[in-house]
N, C-alpha and C positions, 0 to 999 in steps of 0.2 A: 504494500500500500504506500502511495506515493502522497504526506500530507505536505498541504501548503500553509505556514504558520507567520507566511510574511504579512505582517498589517493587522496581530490578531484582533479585533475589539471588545476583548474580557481580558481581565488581570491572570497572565498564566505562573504568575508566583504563587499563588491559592495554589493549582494542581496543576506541575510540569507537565509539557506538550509529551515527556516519555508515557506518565500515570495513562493520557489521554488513546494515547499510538496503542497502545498494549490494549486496553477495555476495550478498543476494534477486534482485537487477535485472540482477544478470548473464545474460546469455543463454545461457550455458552451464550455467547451476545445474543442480545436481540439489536435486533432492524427493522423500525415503523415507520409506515409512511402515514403522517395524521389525516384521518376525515378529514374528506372535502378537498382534498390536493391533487393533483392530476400528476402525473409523473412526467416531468418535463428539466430542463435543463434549471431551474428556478425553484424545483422542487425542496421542502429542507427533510430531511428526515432526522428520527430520533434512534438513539444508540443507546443501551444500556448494558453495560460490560463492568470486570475486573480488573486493573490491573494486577501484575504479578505479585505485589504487595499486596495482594485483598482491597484494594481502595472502590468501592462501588461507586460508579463514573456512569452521572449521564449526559449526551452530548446531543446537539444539535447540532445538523452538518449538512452540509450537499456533495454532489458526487459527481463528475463525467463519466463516472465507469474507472477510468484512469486514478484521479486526483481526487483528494480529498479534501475540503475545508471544512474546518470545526468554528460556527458560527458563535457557539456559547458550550459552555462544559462547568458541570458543578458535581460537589458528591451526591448521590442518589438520597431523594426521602427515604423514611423509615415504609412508607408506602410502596412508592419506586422500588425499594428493595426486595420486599416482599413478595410483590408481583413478577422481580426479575427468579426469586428463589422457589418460587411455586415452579413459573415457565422451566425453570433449570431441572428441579423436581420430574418433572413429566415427559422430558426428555433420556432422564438417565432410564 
């Protein structure tokens, strides 16, 4: 995955661009596309993943297929989490 971190517009001292790059390569991510968006080059989608530290990462990003740009990234709610560990749950 090729990310683009030049111009971020969120503070990446809170959670390094690595914490971010890895909760994509987690094998249990998930990838949402929200209601109501049509899949197009303008699309944003939502990512909720691990880093290798356990740090639960959820991003907001879009994608050419190639490239990545993470629009916003914070740690996941106690919700967000739950929801990521149920989905994890029912995969294993």
């Amino acid at each position: 995955m090729d990310f683009d971190w030049i111009g971020a517009a969120f503070d990446l001292s809170k959670l390094p661009p690595k914490d971010i790059e890895e909760s994509f390569e987690d094998p249990f991510s998930i990838k949402l596309l929200p209601d109501g968006q049509l899949e197009s080059a303008e699309a944003r989608y939502y990512n909720l993943g691990k880093s290798l530290q356990g740090k639960p990462v959820f991003s907001v990003f879009w994608t050419d297929g190639k490239h990545y740009r993470v629009v916003f990234a914070r740690l996941m709610t106690p919700a967000e989490h739950d929801f990521f560990e149920r989905k994890k749950a029912e995969d294993l």
